[in-house]
N, C-alpha and C positions, 0 to 999 in steps of 0.2 A: 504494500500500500504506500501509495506517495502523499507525503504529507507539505501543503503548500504555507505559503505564510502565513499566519492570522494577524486581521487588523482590525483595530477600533478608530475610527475615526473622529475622535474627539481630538482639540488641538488644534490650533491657529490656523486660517489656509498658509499653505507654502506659497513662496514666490518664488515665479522665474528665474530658474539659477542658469548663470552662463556656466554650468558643468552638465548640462543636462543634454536631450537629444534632438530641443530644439534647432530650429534652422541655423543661430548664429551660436550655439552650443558648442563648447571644447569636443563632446564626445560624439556627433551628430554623423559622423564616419565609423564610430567604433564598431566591433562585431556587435555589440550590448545592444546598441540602436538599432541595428540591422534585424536583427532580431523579432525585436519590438515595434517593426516597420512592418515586418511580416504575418503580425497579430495583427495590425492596423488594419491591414489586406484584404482579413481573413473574415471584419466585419463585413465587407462587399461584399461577400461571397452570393451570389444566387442560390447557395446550396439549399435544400430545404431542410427545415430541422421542425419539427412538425412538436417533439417534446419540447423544446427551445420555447416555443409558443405556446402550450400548455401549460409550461410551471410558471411562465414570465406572467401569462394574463391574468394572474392576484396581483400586478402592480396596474392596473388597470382603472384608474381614480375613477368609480362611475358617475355619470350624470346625475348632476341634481344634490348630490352629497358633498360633505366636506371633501376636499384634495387631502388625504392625508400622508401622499407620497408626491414627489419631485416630477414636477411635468416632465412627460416623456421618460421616466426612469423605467418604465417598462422596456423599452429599445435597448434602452443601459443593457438593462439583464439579460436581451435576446445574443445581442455583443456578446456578452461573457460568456452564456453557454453554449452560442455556435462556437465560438473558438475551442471552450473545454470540449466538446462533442469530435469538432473533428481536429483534434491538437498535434495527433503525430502526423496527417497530413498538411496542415499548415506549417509546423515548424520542420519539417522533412531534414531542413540542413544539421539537428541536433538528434543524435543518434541516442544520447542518455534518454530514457523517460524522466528523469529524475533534474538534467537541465528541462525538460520541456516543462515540466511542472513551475519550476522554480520561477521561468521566464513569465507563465503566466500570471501567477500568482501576485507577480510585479506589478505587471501590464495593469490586470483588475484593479490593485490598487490606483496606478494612475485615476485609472477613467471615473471608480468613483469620488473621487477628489477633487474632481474635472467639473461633474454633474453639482456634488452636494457642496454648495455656496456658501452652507452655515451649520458646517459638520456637531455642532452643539445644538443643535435646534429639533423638536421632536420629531421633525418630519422626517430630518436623517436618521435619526436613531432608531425610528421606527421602520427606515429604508434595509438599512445593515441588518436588525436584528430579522425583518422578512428574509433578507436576501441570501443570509448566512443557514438559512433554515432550506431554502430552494437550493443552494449549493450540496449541501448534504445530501440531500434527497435525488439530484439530478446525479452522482457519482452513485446511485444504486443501480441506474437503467442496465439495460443484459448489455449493450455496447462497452460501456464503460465499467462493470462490475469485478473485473479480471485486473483492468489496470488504470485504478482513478488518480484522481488527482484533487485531491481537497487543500480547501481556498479556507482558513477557520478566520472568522472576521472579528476575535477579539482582544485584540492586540493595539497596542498605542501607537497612534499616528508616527509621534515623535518617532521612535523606538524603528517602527517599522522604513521611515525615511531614512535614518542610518544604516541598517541592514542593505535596503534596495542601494545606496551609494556604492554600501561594501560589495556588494551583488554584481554591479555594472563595472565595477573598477577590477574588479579579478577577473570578471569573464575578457576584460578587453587588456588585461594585464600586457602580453607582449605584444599585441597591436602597440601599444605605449609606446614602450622600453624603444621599441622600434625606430616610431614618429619622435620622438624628445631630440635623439640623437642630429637631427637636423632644423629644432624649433629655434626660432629666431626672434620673429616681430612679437611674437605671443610669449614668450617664455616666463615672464613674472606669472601672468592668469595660472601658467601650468603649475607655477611653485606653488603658486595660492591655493589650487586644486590637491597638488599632491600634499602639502603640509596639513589641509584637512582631512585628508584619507588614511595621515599618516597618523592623527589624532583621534580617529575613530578607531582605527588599529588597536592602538594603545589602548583603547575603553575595554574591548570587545577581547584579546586574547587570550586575557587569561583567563574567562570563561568559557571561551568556546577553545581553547587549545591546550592541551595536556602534555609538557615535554620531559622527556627521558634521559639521563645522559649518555646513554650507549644505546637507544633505541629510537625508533619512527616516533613522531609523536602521534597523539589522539587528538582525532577534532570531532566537535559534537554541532557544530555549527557550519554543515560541510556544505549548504546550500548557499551560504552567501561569502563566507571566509576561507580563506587558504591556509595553513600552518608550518609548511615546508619555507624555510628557511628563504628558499630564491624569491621568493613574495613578499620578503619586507618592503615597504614600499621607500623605505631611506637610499636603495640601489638608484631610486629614478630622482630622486633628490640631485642625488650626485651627478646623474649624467647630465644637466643641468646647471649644475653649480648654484643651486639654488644658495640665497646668504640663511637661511630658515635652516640651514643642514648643520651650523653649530649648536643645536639647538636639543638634535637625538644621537642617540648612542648608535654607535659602528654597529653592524652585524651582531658579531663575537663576543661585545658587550653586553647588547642588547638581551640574547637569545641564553646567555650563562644564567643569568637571572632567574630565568624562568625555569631551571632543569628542579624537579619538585625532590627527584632521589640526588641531587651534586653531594650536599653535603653527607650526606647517608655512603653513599660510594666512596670519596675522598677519605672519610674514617674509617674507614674499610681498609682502604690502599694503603693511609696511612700506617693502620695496626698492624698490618700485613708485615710491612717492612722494620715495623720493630718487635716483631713475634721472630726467634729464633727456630730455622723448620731445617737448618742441616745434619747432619752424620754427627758435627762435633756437639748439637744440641743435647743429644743424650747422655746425660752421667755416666749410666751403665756402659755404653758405648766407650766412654772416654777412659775410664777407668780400666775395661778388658784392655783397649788398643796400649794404652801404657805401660799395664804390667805385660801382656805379649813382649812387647817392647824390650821392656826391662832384663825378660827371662832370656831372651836373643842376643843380645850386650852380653850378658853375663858366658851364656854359653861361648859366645865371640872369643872372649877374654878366656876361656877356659880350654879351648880349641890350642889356643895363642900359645896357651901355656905350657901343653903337653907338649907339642911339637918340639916350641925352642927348648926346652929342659930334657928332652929324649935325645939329644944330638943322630950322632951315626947311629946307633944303634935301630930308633926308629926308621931310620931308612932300611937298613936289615931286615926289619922286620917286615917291614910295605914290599921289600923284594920278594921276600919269603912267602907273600901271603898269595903273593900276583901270580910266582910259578906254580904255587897247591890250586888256583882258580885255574891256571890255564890248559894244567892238568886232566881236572875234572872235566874242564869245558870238552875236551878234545879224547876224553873215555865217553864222554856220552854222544858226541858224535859221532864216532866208531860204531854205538851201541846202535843208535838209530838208523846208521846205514846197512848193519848186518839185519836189524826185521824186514826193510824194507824190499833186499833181498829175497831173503825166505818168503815173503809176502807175494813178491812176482813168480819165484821157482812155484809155490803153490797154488797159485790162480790160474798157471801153466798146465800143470796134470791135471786140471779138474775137480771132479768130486766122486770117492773113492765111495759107492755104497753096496752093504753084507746084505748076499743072498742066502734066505734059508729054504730049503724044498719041503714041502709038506706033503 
């Protein structure tokens, strides 16, 4: 099951950022946009979605009665669910179901944003809380039952506009890194852009990212954030020369910080190396190896002794002992060639066997 953003729509309108996908937008080329152009698209569609129009016609203010929903917020809704309806053919270029979810979930927020004028006002609230009840319901259809995509709508505007920044700034990550390398007339806006991307970072990582110091990290906020090291965004600072860059810590800095086991390992490594784990750590050990020792010296010295104190004589006798050895050696060699002998002369005749007659 794919789970998409949830948003509440309480909260200030937003204004028009020059980092957005507008026409005069920093990011209005990015993949992010491109994307999001693609939903846009996908409202034209002629296609018929015939459910699309069943759940949407409760937004249908009837004649005569109070308006208790947003002129035209029926169309809003038909928008959101032709797209969720037919999402892997409209977004075809994202191969994840799990990016297509996440793009929509975006988008939707835009549009109701777009529509509800006075997100505190009962008519929105009472828009969201119908509309959050038809999203549920529209991911049970048999189409969409296997592999939905839920949009949960309670969540804070605030909260949810950071997320969607973080959203568009990672998906369009090396589109970036790319385009900077030659930014010119624009280059401050870019600082201005990346120096708050880089401050959202900072809010957001160490809740959604989990780091190890010998291991990948964990990220639990893998829909809108990155974790992996080459995604800090302080890299594109640099290519830049943004003057905002004295401002965050290097890489190496930055990312030591956060290792949750560093100091747990380091006293480890530490203890390690003044724990004694060799041959001479053993007492026992030290103490056999020494008197061994000792008993070998002495014999050494006792070897020494006989010798030089036996003069000629002991040579006499080392004569004496070598001709009774070479002796011996040389009667039993004799001995072992005379069976060998016998052993061939009688393999020779055979095998002699007594007949008795009965």
């Amino acid at each position: 099951m794919l789970r998409g953003v949830a948003v509440n729509m309480s909260g200030g309108k937003a204004d028009s950022s020059e980092f957005s996908c507008e026409e005069n937008g920093l990011l209005k080329d990015s993949p992010a946009c491109k994307v999001y152009e693609q939903l846009n698209n996908g409202m034209s569609s002629n296609e018929e979605c015939s459910d699309c129009n069943t759940y949407c016609s409760e937004f249908n203010n009837k004649e005569g009665t109070k308006n208790i929903y947003p002129e035209d917020f029926e169309n809003t809704c038909k928008n959101i669910l032709r797209n969720l309806f037919k999402l892997s053919d409209v977004l075809k270029s994202e191969n994840n179901p799990r990016d297509r979810c996440s793009y929509l979930s975006y988008w939707t927020y835009e549009q109701l944003w777009k529509k509800l004028t006075n997100p505190n006002s009962e008519e929105a609230s009472e828009s969201i809380s119908k509309l959050h009840k038809i999203l549920l319901k529209f991911n049970n259809i048999e189409k969409l039952r296997n592999q939905p995509c839920h949009i949960y709508l309670t969540e804070s505007f605030a909260s949810l506009k950071e997320k969607k920044e973080l959203h568009d700034f990672f998906k369009s990550f090396d589109y970036l890194k790319n385009k900077l390398k030659s930014v010119t007339s624009e280059k401050e806006k870019y600082c201005k852009y990346i120096t708050r991307i880089l401050e959202l970072y900072k809010q957001h990582i160490r809740d959604c990212c989990t780091y190890f110091f010998e291991n990948s990290p964990r990220n639990t906020c893998e829909e809108y954030l990155k974790c992996e090291k080459r995604y800090y965004p302080y890299e594109l600072l640099s290519i830049l020369d943004c003057s905002s860059k004295s401002s965050y810590k290097k890489p190496e800095e930055f990312f030591e910080q956060l290792y949750i086991d560093r100091e747990v390992i380091l006293r480890s490594r530490y203890s390690n190396a003044l724990t004694c784990q060799g041959f001479m750590c053993d007492p026992f050990r030290v103490v056999i190896t020494i008197g061994f020792a000792l008993l070998g010296i002495f014999f050494l010295h006792f070897l020494y002794y006989k010798i030089s104190h036996s003069g000629t004589k002991s040579y006499d006798d080392i004569y004496r002992y070598k001709n009774v050895y070479n002796f011996l050696v040389s009667r039993d060699t004799e001995f072992e060639e005379r069976l060998q002998r016998e052993h061939d002369i009688s393999s020779r005749r055979g095998i002699n066997l007594a007949y008795y007659s009965t």
